[in-house]
C-alpha positions in Angstrom: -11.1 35.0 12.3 -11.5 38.7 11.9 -12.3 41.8 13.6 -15.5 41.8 16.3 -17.2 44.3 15.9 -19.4 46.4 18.8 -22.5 48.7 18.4 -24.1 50.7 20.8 -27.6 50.7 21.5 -29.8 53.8 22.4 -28.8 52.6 26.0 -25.4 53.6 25.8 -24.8 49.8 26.4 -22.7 47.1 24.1 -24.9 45.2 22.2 -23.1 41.7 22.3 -19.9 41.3 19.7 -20.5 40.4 16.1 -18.1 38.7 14.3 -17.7 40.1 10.4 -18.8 36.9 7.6 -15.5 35.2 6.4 -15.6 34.5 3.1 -15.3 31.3 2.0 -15.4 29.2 -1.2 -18.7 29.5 -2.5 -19.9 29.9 1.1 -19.5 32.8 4.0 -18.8 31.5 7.9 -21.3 33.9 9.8 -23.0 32.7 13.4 -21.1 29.9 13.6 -22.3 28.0 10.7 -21.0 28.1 7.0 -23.7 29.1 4.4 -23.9 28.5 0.9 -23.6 31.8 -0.6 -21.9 32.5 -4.2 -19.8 36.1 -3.8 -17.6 38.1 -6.0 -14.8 40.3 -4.9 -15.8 43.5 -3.7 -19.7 42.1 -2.5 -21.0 43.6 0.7 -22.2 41.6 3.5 -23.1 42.7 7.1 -20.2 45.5 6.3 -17.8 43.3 5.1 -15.9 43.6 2.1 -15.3 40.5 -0.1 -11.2 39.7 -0.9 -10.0 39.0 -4.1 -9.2 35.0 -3.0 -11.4 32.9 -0.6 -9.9 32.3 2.7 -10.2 29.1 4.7 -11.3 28.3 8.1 -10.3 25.2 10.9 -13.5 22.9 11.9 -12.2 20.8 14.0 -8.4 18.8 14.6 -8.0 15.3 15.7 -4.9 14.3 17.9 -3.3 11.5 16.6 -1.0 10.8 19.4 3.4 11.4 19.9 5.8 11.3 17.5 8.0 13.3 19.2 11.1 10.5 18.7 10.3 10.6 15.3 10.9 13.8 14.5 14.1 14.1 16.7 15.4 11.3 14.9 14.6 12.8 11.9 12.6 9.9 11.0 10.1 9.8 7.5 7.1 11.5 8.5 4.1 9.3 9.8 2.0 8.0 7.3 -1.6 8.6 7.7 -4.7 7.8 5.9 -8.0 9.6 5.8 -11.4 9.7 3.8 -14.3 11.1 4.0 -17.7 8.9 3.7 -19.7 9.1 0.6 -22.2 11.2 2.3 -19.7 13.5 4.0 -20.9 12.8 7.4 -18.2 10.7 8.8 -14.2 10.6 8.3 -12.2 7.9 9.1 -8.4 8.4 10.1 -6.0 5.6 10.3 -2.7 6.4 11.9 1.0 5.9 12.6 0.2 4.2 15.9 -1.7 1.6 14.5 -5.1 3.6 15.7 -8.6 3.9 13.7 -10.6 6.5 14.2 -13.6 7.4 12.9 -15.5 11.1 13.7 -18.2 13.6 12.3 -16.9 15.1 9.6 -18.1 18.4 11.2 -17.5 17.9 14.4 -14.5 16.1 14.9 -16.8 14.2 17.5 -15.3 10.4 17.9 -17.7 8.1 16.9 -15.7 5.1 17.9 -12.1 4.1 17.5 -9.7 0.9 18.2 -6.3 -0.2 17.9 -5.7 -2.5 14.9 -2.1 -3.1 15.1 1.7 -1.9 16.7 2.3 -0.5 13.4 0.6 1.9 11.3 -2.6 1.4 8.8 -1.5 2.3 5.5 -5.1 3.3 3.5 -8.6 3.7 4.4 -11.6 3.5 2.8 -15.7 2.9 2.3 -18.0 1.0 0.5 -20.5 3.0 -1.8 -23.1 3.5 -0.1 -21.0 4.1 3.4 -22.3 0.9 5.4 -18.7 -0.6 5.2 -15.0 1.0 5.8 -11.8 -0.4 5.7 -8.2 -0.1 6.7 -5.5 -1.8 5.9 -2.1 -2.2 8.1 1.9 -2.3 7.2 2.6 -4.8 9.8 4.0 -8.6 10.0 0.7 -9.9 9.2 -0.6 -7.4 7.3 -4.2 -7.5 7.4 -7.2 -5.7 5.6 -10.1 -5.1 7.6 -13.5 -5.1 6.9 -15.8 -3.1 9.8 -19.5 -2.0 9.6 -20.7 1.2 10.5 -20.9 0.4 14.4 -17.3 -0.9 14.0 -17.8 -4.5 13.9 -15.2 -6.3 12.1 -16.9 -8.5 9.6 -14.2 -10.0 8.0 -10.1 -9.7 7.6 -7.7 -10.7 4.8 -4.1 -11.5 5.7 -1.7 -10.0 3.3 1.2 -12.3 4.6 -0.6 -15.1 3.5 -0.7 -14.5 -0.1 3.4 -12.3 0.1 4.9 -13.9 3.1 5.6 -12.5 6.6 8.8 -10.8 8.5 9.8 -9.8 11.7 10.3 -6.0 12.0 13.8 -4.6 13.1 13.2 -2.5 16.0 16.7 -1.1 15.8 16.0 0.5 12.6 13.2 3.3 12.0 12.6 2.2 8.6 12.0 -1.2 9.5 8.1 -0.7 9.3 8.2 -0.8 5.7 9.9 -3.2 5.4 6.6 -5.2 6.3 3.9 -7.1 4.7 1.3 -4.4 3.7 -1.7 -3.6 1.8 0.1 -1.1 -0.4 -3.0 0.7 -2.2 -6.5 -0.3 -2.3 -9.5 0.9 -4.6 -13.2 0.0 -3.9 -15.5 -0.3 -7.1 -19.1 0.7 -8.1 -20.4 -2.3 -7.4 -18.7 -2.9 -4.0 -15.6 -5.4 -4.6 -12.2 -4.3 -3.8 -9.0 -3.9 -5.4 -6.1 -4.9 -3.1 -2.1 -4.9 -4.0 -0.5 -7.1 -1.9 3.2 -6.0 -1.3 6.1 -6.8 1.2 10.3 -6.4 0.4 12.4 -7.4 3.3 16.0 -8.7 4.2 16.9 -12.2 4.8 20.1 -14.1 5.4 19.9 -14.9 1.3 19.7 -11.3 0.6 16.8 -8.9 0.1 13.4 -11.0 -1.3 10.4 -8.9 -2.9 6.8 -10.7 -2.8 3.9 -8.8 -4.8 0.6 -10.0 -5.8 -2.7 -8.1 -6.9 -5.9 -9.1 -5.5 -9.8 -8.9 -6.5 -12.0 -9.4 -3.5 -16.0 -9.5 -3.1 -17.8 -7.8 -0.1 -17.5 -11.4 2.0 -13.5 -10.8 2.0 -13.1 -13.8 -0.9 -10.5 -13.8 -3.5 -12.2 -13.9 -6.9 -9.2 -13.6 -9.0 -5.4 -12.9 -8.6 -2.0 -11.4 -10.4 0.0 -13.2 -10.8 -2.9 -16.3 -10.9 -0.4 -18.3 -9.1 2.3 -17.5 -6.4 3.5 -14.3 -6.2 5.3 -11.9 -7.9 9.4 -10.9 -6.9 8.8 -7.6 -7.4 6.8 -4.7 -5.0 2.8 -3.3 -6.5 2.2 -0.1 -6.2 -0.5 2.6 -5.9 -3.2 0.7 -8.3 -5.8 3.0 -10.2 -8.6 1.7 -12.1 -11.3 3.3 -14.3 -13.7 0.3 -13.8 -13.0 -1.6 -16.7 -8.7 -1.7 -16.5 -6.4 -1.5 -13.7 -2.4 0.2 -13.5 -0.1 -0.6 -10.8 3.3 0.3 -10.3 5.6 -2.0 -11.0 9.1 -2.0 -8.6 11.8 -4.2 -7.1 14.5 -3.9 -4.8 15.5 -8.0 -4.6 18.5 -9.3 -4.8 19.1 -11.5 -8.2 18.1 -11.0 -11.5 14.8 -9.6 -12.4 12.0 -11.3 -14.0 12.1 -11.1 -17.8 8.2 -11.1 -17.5 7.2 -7.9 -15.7 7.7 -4.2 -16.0 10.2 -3.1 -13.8 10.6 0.3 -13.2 7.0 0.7 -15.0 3.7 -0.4 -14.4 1.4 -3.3 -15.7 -2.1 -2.6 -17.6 -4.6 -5.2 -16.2 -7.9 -6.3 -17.2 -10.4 -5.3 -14.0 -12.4 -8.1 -13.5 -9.6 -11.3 -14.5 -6.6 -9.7 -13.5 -5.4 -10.8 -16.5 -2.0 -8.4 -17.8 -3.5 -6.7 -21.0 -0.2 -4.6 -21.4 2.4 -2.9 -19.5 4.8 0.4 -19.9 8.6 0.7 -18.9 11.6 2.6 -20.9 15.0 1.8 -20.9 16.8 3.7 -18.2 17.7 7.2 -18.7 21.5 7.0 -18.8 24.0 8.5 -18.1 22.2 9.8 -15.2 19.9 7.4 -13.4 20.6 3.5 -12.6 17.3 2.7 -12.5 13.6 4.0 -13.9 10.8 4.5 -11.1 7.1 5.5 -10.9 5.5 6.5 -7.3 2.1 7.7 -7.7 2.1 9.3 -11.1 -0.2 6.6 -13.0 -3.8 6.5 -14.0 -5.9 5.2 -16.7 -8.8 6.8 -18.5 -10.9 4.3 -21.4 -7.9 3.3 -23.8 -5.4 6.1 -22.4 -3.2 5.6 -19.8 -0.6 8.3 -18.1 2.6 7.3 -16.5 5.2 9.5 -14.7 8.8 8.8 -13.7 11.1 9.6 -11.1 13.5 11.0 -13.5 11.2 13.9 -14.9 9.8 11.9 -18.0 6.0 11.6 -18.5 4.3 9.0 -21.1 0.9 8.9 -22.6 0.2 5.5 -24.2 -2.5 3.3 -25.3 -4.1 -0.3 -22.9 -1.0 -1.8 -24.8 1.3 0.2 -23.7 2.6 2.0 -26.9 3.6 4.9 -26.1 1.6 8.2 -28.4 3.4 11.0 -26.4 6.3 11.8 -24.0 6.9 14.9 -21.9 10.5 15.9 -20.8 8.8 18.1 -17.8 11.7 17.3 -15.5 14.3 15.5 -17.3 17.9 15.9 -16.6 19.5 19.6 -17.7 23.0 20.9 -17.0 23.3 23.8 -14.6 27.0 24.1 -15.2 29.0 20.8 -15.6 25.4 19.7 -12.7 22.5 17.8 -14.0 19.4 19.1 -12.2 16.5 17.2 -12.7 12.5 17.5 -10.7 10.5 14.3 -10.9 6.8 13.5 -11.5 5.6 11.9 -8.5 2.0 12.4 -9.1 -0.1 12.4 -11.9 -3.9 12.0 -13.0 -6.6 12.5 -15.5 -9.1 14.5 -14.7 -11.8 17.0 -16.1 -11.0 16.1 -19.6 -7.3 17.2 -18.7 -4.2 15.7 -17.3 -2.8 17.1 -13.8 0.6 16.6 -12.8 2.9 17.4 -10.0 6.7 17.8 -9.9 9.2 17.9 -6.9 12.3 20.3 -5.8 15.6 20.3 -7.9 17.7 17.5 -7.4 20.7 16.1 -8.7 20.1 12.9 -10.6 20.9 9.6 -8.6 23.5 8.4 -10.8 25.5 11.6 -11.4 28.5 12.0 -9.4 27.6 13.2 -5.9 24.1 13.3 -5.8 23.7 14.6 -2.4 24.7 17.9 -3.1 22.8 20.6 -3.3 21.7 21.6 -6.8 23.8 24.8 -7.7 20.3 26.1 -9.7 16.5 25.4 -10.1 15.5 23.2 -12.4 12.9 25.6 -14.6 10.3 23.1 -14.3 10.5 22.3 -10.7 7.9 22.5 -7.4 4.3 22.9 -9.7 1.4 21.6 -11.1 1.1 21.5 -14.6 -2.2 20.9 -16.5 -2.2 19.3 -19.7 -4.9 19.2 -22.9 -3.5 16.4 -24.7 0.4 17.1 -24.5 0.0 21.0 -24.7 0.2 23.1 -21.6 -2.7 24.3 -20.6 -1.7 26.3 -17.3 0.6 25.6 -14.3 1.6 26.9 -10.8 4.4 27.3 -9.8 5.2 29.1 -5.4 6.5 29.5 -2.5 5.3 26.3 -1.2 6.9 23.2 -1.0 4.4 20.9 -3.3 3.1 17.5 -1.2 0.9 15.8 -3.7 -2.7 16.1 -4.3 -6.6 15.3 -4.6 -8.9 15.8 -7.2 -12.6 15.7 -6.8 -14.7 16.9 -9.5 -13.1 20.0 -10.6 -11.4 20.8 -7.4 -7.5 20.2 -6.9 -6.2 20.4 -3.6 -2.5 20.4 -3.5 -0.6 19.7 -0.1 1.5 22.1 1.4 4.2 20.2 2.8 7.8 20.2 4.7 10.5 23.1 3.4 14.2 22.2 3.1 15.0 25.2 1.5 14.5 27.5 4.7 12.7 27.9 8.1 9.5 30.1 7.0 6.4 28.5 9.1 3.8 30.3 6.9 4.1 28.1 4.0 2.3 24.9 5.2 -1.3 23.7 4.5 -3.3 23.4 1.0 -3.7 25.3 -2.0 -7.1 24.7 -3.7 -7.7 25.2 -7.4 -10.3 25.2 -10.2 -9.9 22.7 -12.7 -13.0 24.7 -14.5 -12.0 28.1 -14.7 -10.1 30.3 -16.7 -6.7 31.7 -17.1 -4.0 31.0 -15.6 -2.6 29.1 -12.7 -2.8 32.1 -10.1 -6.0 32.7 -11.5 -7.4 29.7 -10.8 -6.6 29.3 -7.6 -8.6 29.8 -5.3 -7.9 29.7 -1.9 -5.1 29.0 0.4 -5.5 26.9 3.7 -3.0 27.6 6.0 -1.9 24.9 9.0 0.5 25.2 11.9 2.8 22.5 10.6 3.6 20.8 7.6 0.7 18.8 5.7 1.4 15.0 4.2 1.1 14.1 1.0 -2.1 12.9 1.3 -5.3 14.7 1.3 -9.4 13.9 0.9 -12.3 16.5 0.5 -16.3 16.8 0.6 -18.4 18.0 -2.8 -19.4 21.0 -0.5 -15.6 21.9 0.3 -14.1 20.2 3.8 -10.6 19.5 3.4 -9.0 16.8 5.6 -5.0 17.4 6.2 -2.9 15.3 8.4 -0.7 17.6 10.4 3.0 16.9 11.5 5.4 17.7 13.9 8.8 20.0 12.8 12.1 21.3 14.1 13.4 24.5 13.8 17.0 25.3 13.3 17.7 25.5 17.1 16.4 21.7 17.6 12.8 23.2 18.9 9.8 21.4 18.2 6.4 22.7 17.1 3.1 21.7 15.8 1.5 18.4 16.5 0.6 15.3 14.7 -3.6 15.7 13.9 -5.4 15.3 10.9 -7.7 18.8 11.0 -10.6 19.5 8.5 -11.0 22.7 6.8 -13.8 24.5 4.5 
């Protein structure tokens, strides 16, 4: 926080300590309050010198409860789902345990919180003008909730109805996901809300995939559906919609033959308000390296442009049909050697009149020979953001840190800091927070780093007047130690 500075009075007594400003972006922290203050490097301010980058300081940290096992196990991190309400007063976290929690978004103060479910919620959310949240839950029923401000449940949606149900393993950690979930959820303008419906799971008859897409109003009803009947044998994905079109994610991991009728290994372009498909996108497989094609969260839509990215390092533009006006090679397949490397594009977005895109570490393409070795080099492209005017670079990032997905909110990117395989450095984890607005490069846009004790998940929300909310995890050093904790805290 600083150095405290003391000064004598006339007495020969200390007068009590004061605490140097912090500066922070587009604000100082002084008295115990942030003020809105615009600074340059170099200002003066109660004898402090600005720096060159904004720093960042902890509000508050919510404890999300033990996942000690986890972590020994080496299970997949805990998913965890926060946002902040329209207004920025509140934030509600849903958590691993199956816990909702909602607290000032300044404070940290819980304003009231219940257990949904034994497994975890997968997404939250709010209505528009913050009178209404929701959660939904990876579970074997897999509800969507519907709560008031007071947390009153006012109605709930049962995913398993409309994509089956399952019994979870509890002899296997991954068996959680291998429930009936809400998998991605987008409230509109005018209040309804787009669901995906997802569940894969193993039966006696093999593995069985049931998807299905679902319009609801502000009563919890079902005003239209994709497929319009049944369901679909294939897993939806992370939909995005720009209020008049919707793209989801298109996967499958079922036993049998695919359907001839859907995407797979692409995503499908609906039309918003009859979930009716309007077009899809999906490329042959990139041989000889991969045996399948895969998109995770890198899809969006923007008027008649849409953006899709694949596991395999490919990204498309194309039009609502689906035909395709560019593609990017940012982290196809290269030889290092007689090694393919490859980094894919995990995340993608439009936004700011540009196109922001993440990729991940090197790795070795999943159908090359050995795949789980270690990449003998870096793939050139790997571990940044790259921001695109039409298909031209127009800067990138590339550090230290281990890239964890991000948030965009106006023309702020946050980037998560997130787990390092690479070595044990503990100074690495957190945020990085650029300006989609400014100029020059990528180090010069950003603009501050936001340092946590552990590493951050891959999801992130902030405020218009510069909170962050990160969910914290648990890690283990090389001597089998743990440290850190699992919390969501909230920075500015």
């Amino acid at each position: 926080m600083g150095m405290i500075w003391f000064v004598m009075s006339c007495s020969g007594e200390p007068e009590p300590a004061v605490e140097p400003p912090i500066f922070l972006r587009d604000a100082v922290y002084e008295d115990g309050q942030v003020v809105p203050l615009e600074w340059q490097p170099g200002d003066l301010r109660n004898g402090a010198v600005a720096p060159q980058r904004a720093e960042c300081i902890p509000l508050f940290s919510v404890e999300l409860g033990d996942v000690s096992t986890l972590v020994a196990m080496d299970a997949p991190h805990p998913d965890t789902a926060m946002a902040f309400s329209p207004e920025g007063r509140r934030l509600v976290i849903g958590g691993f345990h199956g816990e909702l929690k909602v607290v000032d978004a300044w404070t940290g103060d819980v304003l009231f919180e219940k257990k949904l479910a034994e497994t975890m919620i997968k997404f939250v959310g709010w209505s528009p003008d913050g009178n209404m949240l929701y959660a939904a839950e990876q579970s074997p029923d897999g509800n969507f909730y519907a709560f008031d401000s007071q947390g009153t449940n006012r109605w709930t949606l049962r995913m398993a109805d409309h994509v089956e149900t399952s019994t979870p393993d509890a002899d296997n950690l991954y068996g959680v996901y291998d429930l009936p979930a809400a998998f991605g959820f987008s409230v509109l303008d005018d209040g309804r809300i787009l669901v995906s419906a997802a569940h894969g799971w193993n039966t006696d008859e093999g593995r069985k995939n049931r998807s299905k897409m679902l319009l609801v109003s502000t009563r919890g009803e079902v005003l239209a559906s994709y497929p319009a009947e049944g369901a679909a044998d294939a897993i939806f994905k992370h939909p995005r919609t720009d209020g008049q079109h919707v793209v989801v994610s298109v996967t499958r991991s079922a036993a049998g033959p695919a359907p001839a009728d859907l995407p797979i290994g692409g995503i499908a372009v609906l039309d918003l308000d009859s979930l009716a498909q309007v077009g899809s996108v999906s490329l042959p497989i990139l041989e000889p390296w991969y045996t399948k094609a895969f998109v995770w969260e890198a899809l969006d839509v923007r008027g008649d442009e849409l953006v899709v990215g694949f596991g395999d390092g490919r990204v498309l533009l194309a039009d609502l049909t689906g035909q395709v006006t560019s593609r990017i090679d940012l982290g196809t397949p290269i030889l290092s050697g007689e090694v393919p490397i490859a980094a894919s594009v995990g995340y993608a977005a439009f936004a700011s009149g540009h196109l922001v895109t993440q990729t991940s570490r090197t790795a070795i393409p999943w159908g090359a020979a050995s795949p789980e070795l270690r990449p003998p080099s870096s793939h050139p492209n790997e571990n940044g953001v790259w921001v695109y005017s039409g298909d031209e670079v127009a800067w990138s990032w590339a550090g230290e840190h281990e890239l964890t997905g991000f948030d965009i909110l106006g023309d702020t990117l946050v980037v998560g800091a997130g787990s390092r395989a690479t070595d044990e450095r503990r100074d690495l984890y957190g945020a990085l927070v650029f300006d989609l607005a400014g100029e020059g490069s990528g180090e010069d846009r950003l603009r501050a780093v936001c340092p946590t004790e552990g590493p951050a998940f891959f999801r992130q929300d902030q405020t218009a007047d510069g909170r962050i909310a990160l969910t914290e995890f648990p890690f283990r050093s090389g001597e089998g130690q743990q440290s850190g904790a699992y919390r969501v805290t909230v920075m500015r």
